[in-house]
C-alpha positions as a printed Julia matrix, in Angstrom:
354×3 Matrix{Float64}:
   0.0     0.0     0.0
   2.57    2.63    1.19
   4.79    1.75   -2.2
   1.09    2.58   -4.1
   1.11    6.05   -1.9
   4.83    6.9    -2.52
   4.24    6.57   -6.57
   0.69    8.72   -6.46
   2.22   11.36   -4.52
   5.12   11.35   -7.33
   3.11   11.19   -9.99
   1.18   14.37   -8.13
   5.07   16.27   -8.21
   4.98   15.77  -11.86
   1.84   17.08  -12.86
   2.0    19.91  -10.47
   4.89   21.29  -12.71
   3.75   20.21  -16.13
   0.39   22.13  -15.15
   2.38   25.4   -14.77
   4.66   24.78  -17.8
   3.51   27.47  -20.78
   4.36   23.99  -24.03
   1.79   22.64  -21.74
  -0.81   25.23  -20.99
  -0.96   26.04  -24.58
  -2.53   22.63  -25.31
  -5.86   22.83  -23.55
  -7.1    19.31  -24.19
  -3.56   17.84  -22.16
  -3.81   20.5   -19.71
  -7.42   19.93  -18.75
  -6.6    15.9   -18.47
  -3.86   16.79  -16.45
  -5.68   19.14  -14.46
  -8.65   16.61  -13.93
  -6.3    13.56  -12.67
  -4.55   16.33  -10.35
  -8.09   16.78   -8.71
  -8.78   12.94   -8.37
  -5.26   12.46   -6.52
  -5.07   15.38   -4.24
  -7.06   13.97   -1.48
  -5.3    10.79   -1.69
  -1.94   12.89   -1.41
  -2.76   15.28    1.21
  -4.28   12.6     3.49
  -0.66   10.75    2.8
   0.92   13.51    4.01
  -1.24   13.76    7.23
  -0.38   10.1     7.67
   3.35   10.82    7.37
   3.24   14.16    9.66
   1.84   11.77   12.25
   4.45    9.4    11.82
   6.59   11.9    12.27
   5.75   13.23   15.64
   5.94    9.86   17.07
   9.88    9.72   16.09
  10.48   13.3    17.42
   8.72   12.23   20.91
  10.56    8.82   20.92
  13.73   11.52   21.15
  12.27   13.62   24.07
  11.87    9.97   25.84
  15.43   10.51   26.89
  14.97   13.44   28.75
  13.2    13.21   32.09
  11.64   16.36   32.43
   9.89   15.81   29.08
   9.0    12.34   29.38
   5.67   11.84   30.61
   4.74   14.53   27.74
   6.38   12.44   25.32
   4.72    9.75   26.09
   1.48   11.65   25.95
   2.25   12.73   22.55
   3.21    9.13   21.38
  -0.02    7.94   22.87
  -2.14   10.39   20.87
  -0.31    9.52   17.6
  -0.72    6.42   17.66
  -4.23    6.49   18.21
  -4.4     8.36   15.07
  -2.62    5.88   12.94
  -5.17    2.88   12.43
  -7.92    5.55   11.67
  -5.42    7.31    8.53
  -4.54    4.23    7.33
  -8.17    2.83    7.41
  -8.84    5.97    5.01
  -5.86    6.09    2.7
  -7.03    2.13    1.89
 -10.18    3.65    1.11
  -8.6     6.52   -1.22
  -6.85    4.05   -3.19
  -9.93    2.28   -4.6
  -9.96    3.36   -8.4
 -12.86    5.56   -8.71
 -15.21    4.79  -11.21
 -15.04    7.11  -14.31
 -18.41    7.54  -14.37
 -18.92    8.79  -11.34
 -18.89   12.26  -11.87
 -21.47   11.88  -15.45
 -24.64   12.89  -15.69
 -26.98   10.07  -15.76
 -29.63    8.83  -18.4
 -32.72    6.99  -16.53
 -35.03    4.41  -18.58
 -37.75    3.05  -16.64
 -39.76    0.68  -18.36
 -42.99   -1.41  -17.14
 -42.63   -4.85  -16.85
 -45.05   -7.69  -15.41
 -48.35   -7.06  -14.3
 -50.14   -4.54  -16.6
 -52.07   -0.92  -15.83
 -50.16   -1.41  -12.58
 -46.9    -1.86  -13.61
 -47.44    0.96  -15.49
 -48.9     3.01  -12.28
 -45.75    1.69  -10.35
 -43.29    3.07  -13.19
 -45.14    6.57  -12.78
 -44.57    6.12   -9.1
 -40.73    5.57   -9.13
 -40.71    8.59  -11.79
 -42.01   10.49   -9.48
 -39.57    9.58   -6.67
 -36.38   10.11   -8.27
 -37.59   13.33   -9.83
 -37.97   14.21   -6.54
 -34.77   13.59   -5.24
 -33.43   15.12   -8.18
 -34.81   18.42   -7.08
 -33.37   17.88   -3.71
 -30.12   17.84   -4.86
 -30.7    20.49   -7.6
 -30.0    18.46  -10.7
 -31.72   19.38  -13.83
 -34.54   17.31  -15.12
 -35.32   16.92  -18.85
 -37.96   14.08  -20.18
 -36.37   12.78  -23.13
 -38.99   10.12  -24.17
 -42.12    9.15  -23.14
 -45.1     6.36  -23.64
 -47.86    7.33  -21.08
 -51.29    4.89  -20.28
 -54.63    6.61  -19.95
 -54.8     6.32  -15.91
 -51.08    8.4   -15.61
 -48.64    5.34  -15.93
 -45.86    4.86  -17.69
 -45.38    1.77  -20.29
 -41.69    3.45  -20.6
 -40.41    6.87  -19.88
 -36.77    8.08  -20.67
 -34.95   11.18  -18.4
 -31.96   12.63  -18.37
 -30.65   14.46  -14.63
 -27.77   16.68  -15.59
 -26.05   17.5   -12.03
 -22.31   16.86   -9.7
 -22.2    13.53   -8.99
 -25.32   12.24  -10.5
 -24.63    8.63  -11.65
 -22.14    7.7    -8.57
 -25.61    8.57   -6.55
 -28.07    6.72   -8.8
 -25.78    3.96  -10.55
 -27.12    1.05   -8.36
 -30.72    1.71   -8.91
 -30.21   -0.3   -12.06
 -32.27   -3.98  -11.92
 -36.44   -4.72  -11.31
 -37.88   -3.05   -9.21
 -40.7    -4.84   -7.42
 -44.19   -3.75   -5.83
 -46.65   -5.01   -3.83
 -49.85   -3.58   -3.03
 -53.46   -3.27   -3.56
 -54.22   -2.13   -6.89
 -57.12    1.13   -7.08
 -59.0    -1.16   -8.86
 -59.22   -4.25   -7.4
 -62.51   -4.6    -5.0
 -61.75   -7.74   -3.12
 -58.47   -6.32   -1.72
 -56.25   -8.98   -2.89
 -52.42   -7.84   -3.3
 -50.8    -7.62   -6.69
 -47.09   -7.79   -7.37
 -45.99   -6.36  -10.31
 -42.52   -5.39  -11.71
 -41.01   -2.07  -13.07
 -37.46   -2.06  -14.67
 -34.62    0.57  -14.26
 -31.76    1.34  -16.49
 -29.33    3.88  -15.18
 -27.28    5.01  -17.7
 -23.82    7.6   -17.71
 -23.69   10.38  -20.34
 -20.81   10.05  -22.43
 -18.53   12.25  -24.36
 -18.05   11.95  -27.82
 -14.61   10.87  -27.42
 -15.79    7.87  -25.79
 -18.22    6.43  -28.36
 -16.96    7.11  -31.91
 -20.47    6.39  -34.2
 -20.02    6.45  -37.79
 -23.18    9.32  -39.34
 -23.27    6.59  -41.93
 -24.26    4.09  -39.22
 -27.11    5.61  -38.07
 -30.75    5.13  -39.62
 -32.95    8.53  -38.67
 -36.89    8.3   -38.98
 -39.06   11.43  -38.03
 -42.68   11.01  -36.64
 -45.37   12.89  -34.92
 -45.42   12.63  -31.17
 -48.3    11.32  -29.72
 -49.4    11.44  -26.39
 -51.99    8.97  -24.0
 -54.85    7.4   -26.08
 -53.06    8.41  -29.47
 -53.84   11.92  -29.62
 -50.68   13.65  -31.15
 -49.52   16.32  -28.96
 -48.33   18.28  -32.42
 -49.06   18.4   -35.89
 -45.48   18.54  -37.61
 -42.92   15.46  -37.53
 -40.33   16.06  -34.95
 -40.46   13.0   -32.93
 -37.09   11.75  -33.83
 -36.09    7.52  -33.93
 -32.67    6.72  -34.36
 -31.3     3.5   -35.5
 -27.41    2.49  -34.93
 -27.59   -0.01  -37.72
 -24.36   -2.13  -36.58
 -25.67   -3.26  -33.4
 -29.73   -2.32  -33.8
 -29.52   -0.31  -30.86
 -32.75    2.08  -30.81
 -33.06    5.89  -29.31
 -36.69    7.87  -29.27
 -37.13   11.55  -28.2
 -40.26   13.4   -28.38
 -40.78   15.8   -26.03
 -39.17   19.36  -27.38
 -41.15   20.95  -30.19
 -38.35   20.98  -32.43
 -36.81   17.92  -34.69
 -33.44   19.46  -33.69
 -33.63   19.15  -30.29
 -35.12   15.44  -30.45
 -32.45   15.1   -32.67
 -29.61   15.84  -30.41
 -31.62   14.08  -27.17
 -32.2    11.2   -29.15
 -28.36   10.86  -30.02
 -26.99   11.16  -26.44
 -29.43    8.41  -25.38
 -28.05    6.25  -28.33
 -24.61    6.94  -27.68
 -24.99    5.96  -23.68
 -26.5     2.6   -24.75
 -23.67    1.74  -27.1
 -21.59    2.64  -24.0
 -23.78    0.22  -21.73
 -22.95   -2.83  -24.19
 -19.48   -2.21  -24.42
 -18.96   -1.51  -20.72
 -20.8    -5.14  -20.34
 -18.49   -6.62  -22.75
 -15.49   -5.71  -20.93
 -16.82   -6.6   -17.78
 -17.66  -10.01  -18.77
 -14.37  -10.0   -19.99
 -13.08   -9.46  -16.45
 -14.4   -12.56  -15.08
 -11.6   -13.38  -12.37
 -12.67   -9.96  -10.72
 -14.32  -10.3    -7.74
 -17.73   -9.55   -8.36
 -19.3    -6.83   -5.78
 -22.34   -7.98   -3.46
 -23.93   -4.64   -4.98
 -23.95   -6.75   -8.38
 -23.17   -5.16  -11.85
 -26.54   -3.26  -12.88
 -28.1    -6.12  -14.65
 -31.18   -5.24  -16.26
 -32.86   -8.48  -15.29
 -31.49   -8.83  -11.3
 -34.3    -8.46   -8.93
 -32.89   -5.69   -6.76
 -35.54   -4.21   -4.8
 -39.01   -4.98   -3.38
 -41.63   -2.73   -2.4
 -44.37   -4.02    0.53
 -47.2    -1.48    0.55
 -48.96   -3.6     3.14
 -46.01   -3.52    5.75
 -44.93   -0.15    4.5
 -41.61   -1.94    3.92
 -38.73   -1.22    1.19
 -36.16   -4.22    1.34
 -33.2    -4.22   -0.81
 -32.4    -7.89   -1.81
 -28.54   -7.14   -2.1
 -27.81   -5.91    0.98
 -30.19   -7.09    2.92
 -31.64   -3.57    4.39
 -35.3    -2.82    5.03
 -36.35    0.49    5.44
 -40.13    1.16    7.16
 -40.87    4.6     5.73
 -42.44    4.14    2.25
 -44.21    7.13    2.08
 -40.93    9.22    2.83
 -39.05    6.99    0.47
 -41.46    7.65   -2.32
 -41.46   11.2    -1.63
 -37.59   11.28   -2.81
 -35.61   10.27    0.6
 -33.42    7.6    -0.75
 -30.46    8.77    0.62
 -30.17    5.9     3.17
 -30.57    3.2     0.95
 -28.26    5.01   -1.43
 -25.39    5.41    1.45
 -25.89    1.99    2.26
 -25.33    0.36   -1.54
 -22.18    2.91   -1.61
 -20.37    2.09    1.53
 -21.25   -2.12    0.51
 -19.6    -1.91   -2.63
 -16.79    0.07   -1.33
 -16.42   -2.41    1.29
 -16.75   -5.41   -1.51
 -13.72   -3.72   -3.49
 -11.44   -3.26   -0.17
 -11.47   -6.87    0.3
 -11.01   -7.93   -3.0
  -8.38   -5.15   -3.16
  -6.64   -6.88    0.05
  -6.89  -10.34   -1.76
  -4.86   -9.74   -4.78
């Protein structure tokens, strides 16, 4: 670990002076990648450099042992250090977990309803609703890029894109099925229903990251059309892209202008090609030690929903929380803290095994 520590907070020297060097400054694309891997290090350095000021005061004290007068204060000051020790190192394993390069993205959300009809649908509006909300408490923006509402205010699918710090290293574990059980509006005898809703979180990506040949892609206009098939305008600027290679599919139709669709459309197609491609090379990865979080699978079974007991149980983890209405109303934080700290947990290990 401390041979890892010694070579970041090298490698932290050298860009420190190649960020101040004019060759350097005068091409912005190396300077801002430089600049950018400076910022991921620097709390890994300065917390090295608590670790070795600590250190560091226990070697000075273990000198003042030898003087009587200044012994018992010595010993005081070795006493604290060391206290301090298990604690810094505790972080700086932490630190050196490689971050995911996503983290930092905005996020593209696809929720989809799955098994059990109207109230699938209902329970896709629901979960809509409740990350919207918690989108607004952390003052991300919210655009609806694509949407396929039922007549009673469900959801057979609904695509949204939350543009904010941090977004997908908050939401990236709500990927799987999503599960609910309760007593449907409609149902007289009372009788609970389970029924299924599906979550896809997707990072937005650069265009550096996903290079799509124009040739490649198949665009069809439309008119958008709302509930019941009533089109919301009279001009074609629903937009349907097509990546021909793989058949990968991207819809927008909410902005009034082709343009726009156009350009929502494409950032949803290129963070799909991403999604494959980041599941090919994880496959790929086999002899990795899989995290208990799991990998985002469209088709795990991640969460349940118990309207009846007011419960929310995350299957992964094993955590129940009894607050559904405060859940609902965007208060995921818990459940969000919890998944983190899990996965971060799942990686030290594996981290301490190789």
């Amino acid at each position: 670990m401390f041979q890892k520590l010694e070579d970041v907070e090298k490698r932290h020297d050298e860009i420190t002076k190649k960020i101040s060097d004019p060759e350097v400054i005068s091409n912005q694309t190396e300077w801002k990648k430089l600049m950018k891997e400076n910022a991921e290090i620097a709390e890994v350095v300065e917390k090295y450099k608590e670790y070795k000021k600590v250190n560091k005061q226990i070697e000075e004290a273990k000198v003042m042992l030898e003087d009587k007068d200044l012994r018992e204060l010595a010993e005081q000051e070795i006493e604290e250090a060391k206290g301090k020790l298990p604690k810094l190192e505790e972080e700086l394993k932490f630190l050196l977990i490689p971050k995911d390069p996503n983290d930092d993205k905005n996020v593209i959300c696809e929720i989809r309803a799955g098994a059990g009809g109207e109230e699938a649908a209902l329970f896709a509006g629901t979960l809509f609703r409740m990350y919207t909300m918690y989108a607004e408490s952390k003052r991300w923006r919210i655009d609806i890029m694509h949407e396929n509402e039922t007549g009673l205010g469900g959801y057979k699918e609904i695509t949204f894109m939350l543009t904010g710090k941090g977004a997908y290293s908050r939401l990236k574990f709500e990927s799987g099925v999503h599960r609910v059980q309760r007593v449907p509006d409609t149902e007289s005898s009372g009788r609970i229903h389970t029924s299924t809703a599906t979550v896809a979180v997707l990072p937005e990506v650069e265009d550096v990251e996903v290079d799509i040949n124009p040739a490649d892609i198949k665009m069809d206009v439309y008119r958008a059309s709302g509930a019941g098939g009533q089109h919301v305008n009279k001009t074609s600027s629903a937009v349907r892209l097509t990546h021909i290679p793989t058949g990968v599919v991207a819809e927008c139709q909410t902005e009034r202008s082709q343009l726009q669709n156009r350009e929502y459309a494409m950032k949803l197609l290129k963070s799909r090609i991403y999604e494959i491609e980041l599941q090919k090379q994880e496959q790929q990865l086999a002899s990795e030690r899989k995290s208990q979080v799991g990998t985002g699978d469209r088709s795990e079974k991640i969460r349940t929903y118990n309207y009846p007991q007011g419960r929310i149980t995350d299957h992964r983890i094993g955590l129940s929380i009894y607050q559904m209405e405060s859940f609902l109303n965007g208060n995921i934080d818990e459940m969000i803290d919890n998944l983190i700290a899990t996965d971060r947990a799942e990686k030290l290990k594996g981290q301490e095994e190789n």
